[in-house]
C-alpha positions as CSV (number, residue, x, y, z in Angstrom):
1,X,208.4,-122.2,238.8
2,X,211.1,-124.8,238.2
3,X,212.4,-126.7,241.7
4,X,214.4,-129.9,241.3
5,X,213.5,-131.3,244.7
6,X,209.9,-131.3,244.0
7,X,210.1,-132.8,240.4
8,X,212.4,-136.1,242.2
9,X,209.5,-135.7,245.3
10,X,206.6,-135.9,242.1
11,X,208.7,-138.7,240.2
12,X,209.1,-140.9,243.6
13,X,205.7,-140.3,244.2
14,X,204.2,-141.0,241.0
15,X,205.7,-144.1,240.6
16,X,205.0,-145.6,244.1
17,X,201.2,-145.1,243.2
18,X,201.3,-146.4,239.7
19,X,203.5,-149.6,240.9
20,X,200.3,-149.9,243.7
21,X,197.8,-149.3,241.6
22,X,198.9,-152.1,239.2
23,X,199.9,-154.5,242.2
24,X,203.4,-154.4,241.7
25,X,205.8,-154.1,245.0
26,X,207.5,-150.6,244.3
27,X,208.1,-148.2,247.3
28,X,208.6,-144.6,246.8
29,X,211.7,-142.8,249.0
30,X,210.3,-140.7,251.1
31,X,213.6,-138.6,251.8
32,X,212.1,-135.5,249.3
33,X,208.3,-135.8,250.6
34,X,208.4,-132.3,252.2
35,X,209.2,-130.6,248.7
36,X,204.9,-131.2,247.2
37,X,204.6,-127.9,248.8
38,X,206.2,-126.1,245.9
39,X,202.7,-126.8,244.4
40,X,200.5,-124.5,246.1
41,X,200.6,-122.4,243.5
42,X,198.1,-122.5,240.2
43,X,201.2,-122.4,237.9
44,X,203.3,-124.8,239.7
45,X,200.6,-127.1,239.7
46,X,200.1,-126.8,236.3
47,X,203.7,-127.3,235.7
48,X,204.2,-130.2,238.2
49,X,201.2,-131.9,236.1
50,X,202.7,-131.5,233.1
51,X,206.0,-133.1,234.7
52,X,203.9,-135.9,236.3
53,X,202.2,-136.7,232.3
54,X,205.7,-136.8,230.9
55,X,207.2,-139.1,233.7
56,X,203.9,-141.4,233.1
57,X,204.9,-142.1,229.7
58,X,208.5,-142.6,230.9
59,X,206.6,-145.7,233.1
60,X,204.3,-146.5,230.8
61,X,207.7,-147.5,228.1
62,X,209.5,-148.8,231.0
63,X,206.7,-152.0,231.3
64,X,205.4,-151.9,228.0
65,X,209.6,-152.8,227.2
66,X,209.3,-155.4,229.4
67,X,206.6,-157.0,227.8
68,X,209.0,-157.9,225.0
69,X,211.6,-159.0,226.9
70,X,209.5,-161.8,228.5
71,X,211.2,-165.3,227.9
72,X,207.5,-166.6,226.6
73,X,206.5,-163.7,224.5
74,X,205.8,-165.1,220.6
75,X,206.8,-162.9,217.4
76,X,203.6,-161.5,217.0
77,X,203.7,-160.3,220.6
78,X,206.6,-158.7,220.2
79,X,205.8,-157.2,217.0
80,X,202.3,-155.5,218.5
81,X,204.7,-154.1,221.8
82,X,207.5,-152.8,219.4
83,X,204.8,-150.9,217.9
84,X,203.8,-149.7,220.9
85,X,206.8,-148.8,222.3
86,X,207.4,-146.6,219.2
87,X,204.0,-144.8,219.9
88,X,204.9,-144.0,223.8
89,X,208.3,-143.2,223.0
90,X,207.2,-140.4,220.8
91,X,204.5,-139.3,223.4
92,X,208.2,-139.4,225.8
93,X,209.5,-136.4,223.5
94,X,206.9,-134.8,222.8
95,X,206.2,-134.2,226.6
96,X,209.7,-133.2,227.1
97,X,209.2,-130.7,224.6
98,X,206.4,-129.2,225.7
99,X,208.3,-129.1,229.4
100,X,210.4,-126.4,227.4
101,X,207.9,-124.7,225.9
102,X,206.2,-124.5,229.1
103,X,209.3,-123.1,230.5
104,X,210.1,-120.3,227.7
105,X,207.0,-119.0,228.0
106,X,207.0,-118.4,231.6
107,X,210.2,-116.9,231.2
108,X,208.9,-114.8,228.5
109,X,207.7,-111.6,230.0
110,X,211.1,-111.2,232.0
111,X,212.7,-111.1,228.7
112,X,214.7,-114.2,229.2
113,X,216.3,-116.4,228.6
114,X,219.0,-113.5,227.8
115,X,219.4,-114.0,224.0
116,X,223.5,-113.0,224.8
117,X,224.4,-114.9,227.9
118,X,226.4,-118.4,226.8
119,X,223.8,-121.8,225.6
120,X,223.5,-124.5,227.6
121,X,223.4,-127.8,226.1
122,X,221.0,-129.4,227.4
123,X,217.3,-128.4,228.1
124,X,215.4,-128.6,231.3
125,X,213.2,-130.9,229.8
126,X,215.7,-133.1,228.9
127,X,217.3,-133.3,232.0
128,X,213.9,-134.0,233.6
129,X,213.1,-136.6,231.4
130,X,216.5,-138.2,232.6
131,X,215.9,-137.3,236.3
132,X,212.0,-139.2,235.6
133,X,214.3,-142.9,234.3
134,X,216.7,-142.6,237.5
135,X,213.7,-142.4,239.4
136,X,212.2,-145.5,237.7
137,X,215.6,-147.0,238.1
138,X,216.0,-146.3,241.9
139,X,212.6,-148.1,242.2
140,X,213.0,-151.3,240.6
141,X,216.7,-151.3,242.4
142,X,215.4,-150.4,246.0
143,X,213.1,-153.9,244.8
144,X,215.8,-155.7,243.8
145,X,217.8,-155.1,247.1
146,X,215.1,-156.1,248.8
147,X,213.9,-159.4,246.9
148,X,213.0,-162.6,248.6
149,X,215.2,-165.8,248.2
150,X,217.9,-163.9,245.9
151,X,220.6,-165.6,245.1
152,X,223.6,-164.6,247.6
153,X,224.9,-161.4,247.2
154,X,221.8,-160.2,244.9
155,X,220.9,-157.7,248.2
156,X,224.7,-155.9,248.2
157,X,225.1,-155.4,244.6
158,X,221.7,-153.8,244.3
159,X,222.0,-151.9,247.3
160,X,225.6,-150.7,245.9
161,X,223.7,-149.9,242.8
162,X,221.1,-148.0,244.7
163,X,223.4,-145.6,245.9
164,X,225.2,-144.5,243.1
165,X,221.7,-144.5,241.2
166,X,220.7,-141.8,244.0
167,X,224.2,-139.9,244.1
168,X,224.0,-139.6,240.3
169,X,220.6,-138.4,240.8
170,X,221.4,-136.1,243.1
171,X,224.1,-134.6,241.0
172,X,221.7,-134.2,237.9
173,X,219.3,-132.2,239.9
174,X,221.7,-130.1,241.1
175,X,222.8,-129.2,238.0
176,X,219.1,-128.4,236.6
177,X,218.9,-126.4,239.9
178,X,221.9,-125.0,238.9
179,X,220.9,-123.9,235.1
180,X,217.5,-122.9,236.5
181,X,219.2,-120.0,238.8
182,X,221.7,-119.0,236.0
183,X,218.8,-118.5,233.2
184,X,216.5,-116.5,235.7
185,X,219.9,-114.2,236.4
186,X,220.7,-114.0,233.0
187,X,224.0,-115.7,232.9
188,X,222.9,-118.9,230.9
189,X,219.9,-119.5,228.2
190,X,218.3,-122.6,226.8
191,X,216.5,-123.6,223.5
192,X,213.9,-125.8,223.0
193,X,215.7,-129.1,221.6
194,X,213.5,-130.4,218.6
195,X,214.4,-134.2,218.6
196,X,212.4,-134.3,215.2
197,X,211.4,-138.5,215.4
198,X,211.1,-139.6,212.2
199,X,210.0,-143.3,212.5
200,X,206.2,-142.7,213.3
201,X,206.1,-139.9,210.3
202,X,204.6,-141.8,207.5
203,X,206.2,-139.0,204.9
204,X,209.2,-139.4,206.7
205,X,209.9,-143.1,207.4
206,X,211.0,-145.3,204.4
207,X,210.0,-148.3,205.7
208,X,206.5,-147.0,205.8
209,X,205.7,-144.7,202.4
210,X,208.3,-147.5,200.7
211,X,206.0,-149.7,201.1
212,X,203.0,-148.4,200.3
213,X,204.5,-147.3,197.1
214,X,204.9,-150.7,195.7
């Protein structure tokens, strides 16, 4: 069900087609293409979509952030993007949520995770919503190491950037490997982590039912 090379091979690919499809210069690594085969399966495609829907809005708040960081934008720009960015943000967690849900109920039926063996603190989803940014980061690096007419050492610092991006990536998805193999033997569970945003909540947020009570 759950396989950490092919989640980094769907996030590389993923974002090597969106960056294409929008005209922007962003390779994908190929050095985890072998691992789409994971997906023959019904359920693992149905899993690896929900992985690729969560990692979209993950690029989607990636360049809708930029929007307000350009030099030019006006207030009212930035205003309409923060809002935005609140929106997709929430669509972020809500995705990474569901990853766990998705999870819990395929371990269901095998009675797992074991309600006795010791919690882990951080969810799958979670960690694959942080394995889905590294992957956005390792592509706007690999561009940066590569950019045309760079100042002087521009190319070296990204490049050393690069490869600590991908070690630390690597490291993460052994460990989800890793909590993966210790759930399905019983020796770890996980709980779905209810990050409860309250800022888009209009019962919730002060700044919103404040004002509409004046």
């Amino acid at each position: 069900m759950l396989s950490a090379d092919a989640i980094v091979a769907l996030h590389d690919r993923q974002t090597g087609l969106w960056h294409q499809q929008a005209g922007e210069p962003c390779a994908a690594s190929s050095s985890h293409a072998g691992a789409s085969a994971v997906a023959n399966a019904e359920a693992a495609r149905d899993w690896l979509d929900l992985v690729a829907r969560q990692h979209g809005a993950n690029f989607d708040l990636w360049h809708i952030e930029d929007e307000a960081r350009a030099p030019g934008a006006t207030d009212a720009q930035i205003a309409s993007v923060k809002r935005r960015i609140d929106l997709t943000n929430q669509r972020r967690n809500d995705l990474a949520e569901e990853l766990d849900r998705a999870l819990l109920a395929w371990l269901q039926p095998k009675n797992l995770p074991n309600p006795s063996a010791p919690l882990h603190s951080e969810s799958p989803g979670l960690i694959i919503d942080r394995l889905s940014i590294l992957a956005l980061k390792i592509c706007h690096t690999r561009e940066e190491a590569a950019r045309a007419g760079a100042p002087p050492g521009h190319a070296q610092r990204n490049r050393e950037r690069l490869a600590l991006l991908e070690e630390q990536r690597a490291d993460l998805a052994a460990c989800l490997d890793a909590l993966w193999r210790e759930t399905l033997a019983g020796t770890r569970r996980f709980k779905l982590y209810r990050q409860l945003k309250m800022y888009n909540d209009p019962a919730l947020n002060p700044a919103i039912y404040g004002s509409s009570q004046r």
